[in-house]
C-alpha positions as CSV (number, residue, x, y, z in Angstrom):
1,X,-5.4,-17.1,-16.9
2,X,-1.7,-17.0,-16.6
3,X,-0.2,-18.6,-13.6
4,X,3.7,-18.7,-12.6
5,X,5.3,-20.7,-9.5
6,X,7.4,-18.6,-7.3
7,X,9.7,-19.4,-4.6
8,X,9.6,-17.1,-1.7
9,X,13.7,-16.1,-1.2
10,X,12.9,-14.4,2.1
11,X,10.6,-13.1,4.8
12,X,11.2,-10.0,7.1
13,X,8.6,-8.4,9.5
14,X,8.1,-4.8,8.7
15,X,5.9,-4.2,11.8
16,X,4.5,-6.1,14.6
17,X,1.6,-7.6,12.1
18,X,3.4,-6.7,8.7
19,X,5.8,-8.6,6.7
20,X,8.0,-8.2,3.3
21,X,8.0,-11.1,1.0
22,X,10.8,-11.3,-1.4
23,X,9.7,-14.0,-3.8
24,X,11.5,-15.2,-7.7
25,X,10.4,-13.1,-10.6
26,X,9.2,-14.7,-13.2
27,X,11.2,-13.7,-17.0
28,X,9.0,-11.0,-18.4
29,X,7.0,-10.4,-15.3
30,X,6.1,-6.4,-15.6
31,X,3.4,-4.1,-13.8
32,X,3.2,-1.0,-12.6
33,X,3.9,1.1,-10.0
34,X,0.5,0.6,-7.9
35,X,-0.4,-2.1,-9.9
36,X,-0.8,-5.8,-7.6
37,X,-1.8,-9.2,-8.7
38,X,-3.2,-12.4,-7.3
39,X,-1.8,-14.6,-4.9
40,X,-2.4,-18.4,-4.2
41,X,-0.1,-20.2,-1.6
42,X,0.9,-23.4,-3.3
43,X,-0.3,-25.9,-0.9
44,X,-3.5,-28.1,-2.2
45,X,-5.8,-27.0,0.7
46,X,-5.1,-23.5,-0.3
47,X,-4.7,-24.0,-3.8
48,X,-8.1,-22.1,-4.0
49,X,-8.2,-19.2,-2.1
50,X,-6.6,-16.1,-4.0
51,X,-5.9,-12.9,-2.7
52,X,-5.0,-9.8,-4.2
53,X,-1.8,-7.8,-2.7
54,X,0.8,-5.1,-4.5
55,X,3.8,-4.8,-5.7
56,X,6.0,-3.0,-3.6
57,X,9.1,-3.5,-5.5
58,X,10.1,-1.9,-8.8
59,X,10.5,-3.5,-12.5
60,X,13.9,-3.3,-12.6
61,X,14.8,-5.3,-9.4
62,X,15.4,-8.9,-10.2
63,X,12.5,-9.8,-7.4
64,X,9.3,-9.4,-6.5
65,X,8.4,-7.9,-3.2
66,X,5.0,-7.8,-1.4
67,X,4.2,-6.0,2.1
68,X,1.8,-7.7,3.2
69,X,-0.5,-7.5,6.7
70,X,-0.6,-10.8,8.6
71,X,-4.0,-11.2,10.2
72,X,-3.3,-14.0,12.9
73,X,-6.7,-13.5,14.7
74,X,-8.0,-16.2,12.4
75,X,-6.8,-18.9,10.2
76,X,-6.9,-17.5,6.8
77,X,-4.6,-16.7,4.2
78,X,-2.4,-13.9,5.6
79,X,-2.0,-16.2,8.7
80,X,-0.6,-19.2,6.3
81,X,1.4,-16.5,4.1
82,X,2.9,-15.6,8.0
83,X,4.3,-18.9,8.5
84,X,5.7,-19.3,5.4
85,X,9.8,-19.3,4.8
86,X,12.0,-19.2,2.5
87,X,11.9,-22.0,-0.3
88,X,8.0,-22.5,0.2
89,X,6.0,-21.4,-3.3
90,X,3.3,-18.9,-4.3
91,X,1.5,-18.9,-7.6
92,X,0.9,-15.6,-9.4
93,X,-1.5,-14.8,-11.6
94,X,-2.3,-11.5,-14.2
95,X,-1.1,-7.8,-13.1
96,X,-4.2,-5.6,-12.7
97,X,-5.1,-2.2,-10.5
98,X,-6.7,0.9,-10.9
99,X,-3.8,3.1,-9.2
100,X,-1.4,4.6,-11.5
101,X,0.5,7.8,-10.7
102,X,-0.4,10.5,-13.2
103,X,0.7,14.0,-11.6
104,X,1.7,15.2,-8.4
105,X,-0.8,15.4,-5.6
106,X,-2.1,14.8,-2.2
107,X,-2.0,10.6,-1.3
108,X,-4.4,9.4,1.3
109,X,-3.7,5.8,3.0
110,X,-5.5,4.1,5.7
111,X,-3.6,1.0,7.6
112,X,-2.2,-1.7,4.8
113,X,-4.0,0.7,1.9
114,X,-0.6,2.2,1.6
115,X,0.4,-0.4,0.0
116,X,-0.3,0.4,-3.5
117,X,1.6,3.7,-2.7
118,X,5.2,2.0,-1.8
119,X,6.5,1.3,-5.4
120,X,5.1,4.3,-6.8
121,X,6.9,6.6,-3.9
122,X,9.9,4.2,-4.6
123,X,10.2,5.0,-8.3
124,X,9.6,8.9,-8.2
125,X,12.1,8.7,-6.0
126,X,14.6,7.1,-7.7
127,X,13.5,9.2,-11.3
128,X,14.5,12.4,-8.6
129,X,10.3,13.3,-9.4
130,X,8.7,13.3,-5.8
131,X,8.2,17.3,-6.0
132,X,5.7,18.0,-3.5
133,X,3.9,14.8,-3.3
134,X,2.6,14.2,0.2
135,X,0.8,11.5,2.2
136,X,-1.3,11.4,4.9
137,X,-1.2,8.2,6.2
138,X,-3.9,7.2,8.8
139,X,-3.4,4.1,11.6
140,X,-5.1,2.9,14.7
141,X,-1.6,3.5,16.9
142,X,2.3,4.2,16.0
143,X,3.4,0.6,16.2
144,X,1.0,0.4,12.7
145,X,2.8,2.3,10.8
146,X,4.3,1.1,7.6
147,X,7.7,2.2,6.4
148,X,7.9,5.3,8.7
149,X,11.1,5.8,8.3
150,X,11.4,5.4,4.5
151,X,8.8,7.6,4.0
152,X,10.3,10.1,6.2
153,X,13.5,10.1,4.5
154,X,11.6,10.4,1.2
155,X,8.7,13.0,1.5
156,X,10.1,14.6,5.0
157,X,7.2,17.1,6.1
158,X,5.3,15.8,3.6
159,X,4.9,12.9,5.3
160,X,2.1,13.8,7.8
161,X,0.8,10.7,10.0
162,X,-2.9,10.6,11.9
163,X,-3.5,8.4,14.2
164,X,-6.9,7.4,15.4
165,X,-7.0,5.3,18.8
166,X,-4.2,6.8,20.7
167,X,-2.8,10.1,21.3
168,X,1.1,10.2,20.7
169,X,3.5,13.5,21.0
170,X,4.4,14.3,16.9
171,X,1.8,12.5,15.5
172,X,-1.8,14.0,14.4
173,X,-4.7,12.4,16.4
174,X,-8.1,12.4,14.1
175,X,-9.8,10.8,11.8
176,X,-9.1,11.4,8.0
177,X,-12.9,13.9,7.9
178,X,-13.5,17.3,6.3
179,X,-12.4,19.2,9.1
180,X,-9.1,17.4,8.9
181,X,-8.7,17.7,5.1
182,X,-9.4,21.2,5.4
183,X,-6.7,21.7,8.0
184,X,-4.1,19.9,5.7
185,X,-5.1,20.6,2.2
186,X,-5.2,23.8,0.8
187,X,-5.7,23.4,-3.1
188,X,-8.5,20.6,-4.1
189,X,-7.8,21.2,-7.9
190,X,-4.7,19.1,-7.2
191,X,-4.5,14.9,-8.1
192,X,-5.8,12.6,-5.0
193,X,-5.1,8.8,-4.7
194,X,-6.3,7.2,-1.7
195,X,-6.5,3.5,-0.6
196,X,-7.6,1.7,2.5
197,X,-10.6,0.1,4.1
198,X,-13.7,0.3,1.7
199,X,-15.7,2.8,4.1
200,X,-12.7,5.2,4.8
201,X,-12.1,5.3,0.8
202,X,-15.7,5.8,0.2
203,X,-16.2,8.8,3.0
204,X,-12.9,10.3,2.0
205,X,-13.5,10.4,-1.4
206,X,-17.4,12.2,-0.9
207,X,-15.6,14.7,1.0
208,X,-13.2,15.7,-1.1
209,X,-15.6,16.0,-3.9
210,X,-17.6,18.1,-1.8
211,X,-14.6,20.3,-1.3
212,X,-14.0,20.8,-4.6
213,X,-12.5,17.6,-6.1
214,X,-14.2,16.2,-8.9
215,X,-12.3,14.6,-11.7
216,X,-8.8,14.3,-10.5
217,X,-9.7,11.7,-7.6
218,X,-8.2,8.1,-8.2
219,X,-9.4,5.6,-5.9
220,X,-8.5,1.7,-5.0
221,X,-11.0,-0.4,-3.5
């Protein structure tokens, strides 16, 4: 499996729990929008715990970025990645993921599951393509939210934000279910793409196939 040392060139929190990771590209280095890879912190006591996290920057930058949630409840990897700084080194490994943008649609994210959705948002954007793509983008409270104000700027009212353990003025407050779908979504013959935690993917997707969505569902577990 291929393998490629990285420096990290910076760090910059993105949230209270979430940080960007600007780290070297390697020459040749490609993926697509959606697309993540494997992650090892190059340390020998970690030199064996991979994770998987996405791309969040585009091919044509001359860096890699990842946004990545820092879990510092525990001492695992996210909690290393947090304390890392610039000069320290990550290995990468092959390009893989199952979420590719394909035709315009309806894109469902829950917490750090919006990940995938970044660079893809980022690069119809800059190909002047984002029509009427929309996200709902489901949190526990505001202070989770990822890139509000990019995805403001880019999607404006379709940019529509739930969230699930506190009731805020502007925001939605209810769980991602088929009520809620029904409320926001008025054509199911359109694409889907939703990412998050394994159970909300799962229930979202049953839904929506119950509502009428069949093939064009695209899902990242």
């Amino acid at each position: 499996m291929e393998e490629h040392v990285v420096k990290i060139l910076s760090t910059e929190p993105v949230t209270h729990n979430v940080k960007h990771f600007r780290v070297e590209k390697p020459s040749g280095y490609q993926f697509i929008p959606g697309q993540a890879t494997e992650v090892v912190i190059n340390k020998p006591e970690w030199k064996n715990e991979r994770r998987p996290f996405t791309f969040t920057s585009l091919n044509e930058w001359d860096f890699l970025e990842f946004t990545i949630k820092i879990y510092s409840d525990h001492d695992g990897v996210t909690n290393q990645l947090g304390q890392l700084r610039a000069g320290d080194e990550l290995l990468l490994h092959d390009v893989w993921g199952a979420i590719h943008y394909t035709d315009e649609g309806t894109f469902i994210a829950g917490g750090a599951g919006v990940t995938p959705f970044i660079a893809i948002f980022r690069q119809l954007q800059k190909d002047k393509k984002l029509g009427n793509n929309k996200l709902i983008f489901s949190n526990k409270t505001h202070r989770d939210i990822i890139l509000k104000d990019e995805f403001t700027a880019m999607l404006g009212d379709n940019f529509i934000n739930t969230i699930t353990q506190e009731e805020v003025p502007g925001y939605d407050h209810h769980r991602i279910d088929e009520e809620y779908l029904k409320q926001k979504i008025t054509d199911f013959n359109q694409q889907f793409y939703i990412c998050g935690p394994d159970v909300m993917v799962k229930d979202v997707q049953t839904t929506l196939e119950s509502l009428g969505a069949t093939n064009n569902v695209t899902v990242e577990l």
